[in-house]
ChimeraX commands (.cxc) that place a marker at each C-alpha (Angstrom):
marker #1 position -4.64,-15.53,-16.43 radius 0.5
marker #1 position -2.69,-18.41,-15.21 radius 0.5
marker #1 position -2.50,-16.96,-12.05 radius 0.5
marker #1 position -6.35,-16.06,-11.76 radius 0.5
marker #1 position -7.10,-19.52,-12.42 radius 0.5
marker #1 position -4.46,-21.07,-9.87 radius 0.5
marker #1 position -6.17,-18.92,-7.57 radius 0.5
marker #1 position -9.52,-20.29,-7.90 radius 0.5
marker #1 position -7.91,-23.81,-8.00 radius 0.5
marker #1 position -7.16,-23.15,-4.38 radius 0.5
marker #1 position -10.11,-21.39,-2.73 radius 0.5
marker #1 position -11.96,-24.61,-4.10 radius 0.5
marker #1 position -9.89,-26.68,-2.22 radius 0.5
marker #1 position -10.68,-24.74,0.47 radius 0.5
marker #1 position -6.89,-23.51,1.23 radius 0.5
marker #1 position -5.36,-20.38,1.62 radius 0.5
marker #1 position -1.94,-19.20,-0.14 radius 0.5
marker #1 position -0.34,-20.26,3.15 radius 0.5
marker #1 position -1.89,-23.64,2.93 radius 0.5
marker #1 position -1.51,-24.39,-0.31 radius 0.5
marker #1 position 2.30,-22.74,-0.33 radius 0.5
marker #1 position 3.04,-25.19,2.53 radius 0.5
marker #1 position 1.61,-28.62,0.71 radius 0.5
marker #1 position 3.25,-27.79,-2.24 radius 0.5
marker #1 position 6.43,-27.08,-0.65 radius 0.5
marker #1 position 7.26,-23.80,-2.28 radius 0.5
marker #1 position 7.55,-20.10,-0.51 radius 0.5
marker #1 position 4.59,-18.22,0.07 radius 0.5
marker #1 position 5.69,-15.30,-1.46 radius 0.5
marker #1 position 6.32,-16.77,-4.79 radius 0.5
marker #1 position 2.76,-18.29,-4.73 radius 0.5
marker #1 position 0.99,-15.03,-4.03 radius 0.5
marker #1 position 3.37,-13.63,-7.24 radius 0.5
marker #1 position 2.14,-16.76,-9.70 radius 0.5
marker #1 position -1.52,-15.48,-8.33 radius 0.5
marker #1 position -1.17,-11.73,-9.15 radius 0.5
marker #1 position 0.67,-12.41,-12.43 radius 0.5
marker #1 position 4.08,-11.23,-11.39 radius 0.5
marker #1 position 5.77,-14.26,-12.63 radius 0.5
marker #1 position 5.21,-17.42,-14.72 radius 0.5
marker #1 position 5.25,-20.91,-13.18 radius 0.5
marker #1 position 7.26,-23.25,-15.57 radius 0.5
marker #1 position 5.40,-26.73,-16.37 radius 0.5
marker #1 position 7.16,-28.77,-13.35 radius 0.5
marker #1 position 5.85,-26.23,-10.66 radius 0.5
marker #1 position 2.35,-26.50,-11.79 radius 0.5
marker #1 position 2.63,-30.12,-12.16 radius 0.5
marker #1 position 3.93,-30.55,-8.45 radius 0.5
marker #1 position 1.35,-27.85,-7.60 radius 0.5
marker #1 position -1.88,-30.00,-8.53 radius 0.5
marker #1 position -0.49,-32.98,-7.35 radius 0.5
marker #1 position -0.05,-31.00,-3.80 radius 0.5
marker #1 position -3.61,-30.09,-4.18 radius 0.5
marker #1 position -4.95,-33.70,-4.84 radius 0.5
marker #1 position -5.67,-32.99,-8.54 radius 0.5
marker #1 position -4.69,-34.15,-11.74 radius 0.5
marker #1 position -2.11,-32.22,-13.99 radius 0.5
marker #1 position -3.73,-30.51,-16.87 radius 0.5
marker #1 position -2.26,-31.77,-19.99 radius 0.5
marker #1 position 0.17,-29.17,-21.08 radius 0.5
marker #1 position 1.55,-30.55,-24.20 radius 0.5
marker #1 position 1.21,-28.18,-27.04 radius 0.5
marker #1 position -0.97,-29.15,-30.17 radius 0.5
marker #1 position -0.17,-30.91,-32.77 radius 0.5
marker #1 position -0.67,-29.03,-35.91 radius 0.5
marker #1 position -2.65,-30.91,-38.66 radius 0.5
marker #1 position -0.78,-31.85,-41.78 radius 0.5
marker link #1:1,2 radius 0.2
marker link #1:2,3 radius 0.2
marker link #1:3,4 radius 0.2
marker link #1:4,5 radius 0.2
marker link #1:5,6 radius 0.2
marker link #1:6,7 radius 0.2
marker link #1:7,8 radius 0.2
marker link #1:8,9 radius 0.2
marker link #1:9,10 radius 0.2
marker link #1:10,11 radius 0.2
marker link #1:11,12 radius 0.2
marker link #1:12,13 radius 0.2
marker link #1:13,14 radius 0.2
marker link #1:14,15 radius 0.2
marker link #1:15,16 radius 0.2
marker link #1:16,17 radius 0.2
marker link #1:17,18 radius 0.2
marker link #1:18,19 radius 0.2
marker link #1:19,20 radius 0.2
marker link #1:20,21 radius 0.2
marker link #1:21,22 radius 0.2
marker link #1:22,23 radius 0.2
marker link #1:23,24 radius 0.2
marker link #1:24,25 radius 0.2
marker link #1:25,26 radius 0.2
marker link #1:26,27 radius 0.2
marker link #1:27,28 radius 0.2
marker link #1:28,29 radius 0.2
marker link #1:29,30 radius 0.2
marker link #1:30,31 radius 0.2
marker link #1:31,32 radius 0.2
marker link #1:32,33 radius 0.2
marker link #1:33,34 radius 0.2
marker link #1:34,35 radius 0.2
marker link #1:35,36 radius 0.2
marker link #1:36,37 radius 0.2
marker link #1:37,38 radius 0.2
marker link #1:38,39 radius 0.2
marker link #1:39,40 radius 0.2
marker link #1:40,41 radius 0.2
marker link #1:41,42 radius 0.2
marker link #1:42,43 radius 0.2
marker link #1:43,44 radius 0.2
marker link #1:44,45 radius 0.2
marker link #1:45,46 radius 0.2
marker link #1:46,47 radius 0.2
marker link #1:47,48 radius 0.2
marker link #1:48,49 radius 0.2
marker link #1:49,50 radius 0.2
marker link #1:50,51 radius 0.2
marker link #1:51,52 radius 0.2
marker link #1:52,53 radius 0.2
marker link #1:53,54 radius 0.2
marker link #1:54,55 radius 0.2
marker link #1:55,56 radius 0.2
marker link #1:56,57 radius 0.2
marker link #1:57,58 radius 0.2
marker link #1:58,59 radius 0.2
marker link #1:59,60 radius 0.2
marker link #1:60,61 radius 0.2
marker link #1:61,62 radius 0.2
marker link #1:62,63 radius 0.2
marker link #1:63,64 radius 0.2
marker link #1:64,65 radius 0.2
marker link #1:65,66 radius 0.2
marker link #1:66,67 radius 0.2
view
């Protein structure tokens, strides 16, 4: 799902895996693995990730839970 999403995060920007893999300064490989769902990007890659891309971080913080 992550991965999906990432995905169309890209294509928008117009780049491909290459690209993107290249701004971001991470292997190709492990980009076209986040993509397919192979593996999980932790928060700090997807935060460097968007900021490669020129867009803001999603706010990953979990929820707070009411009282």
């Amino acid at each position: 799902m992550v991965g999906q999403q990432l995905a169309t995060l890209r294509k928008a920007c117009g780049l491909t895996q290459r690209a993107a893999a290249k701004k971001a300064g991470i292997d190709t490989r492990y980009l076209q693995r986040i993509e397919s769902g192979e593996v999980s990007p932790t928060v700090a890659w997807l935060t460097r990730y968007y900021e490669a891309l020129g867009l803001e971080p999603p706010n990953l913080e979990p929820r707070k839970k009411a009282p």
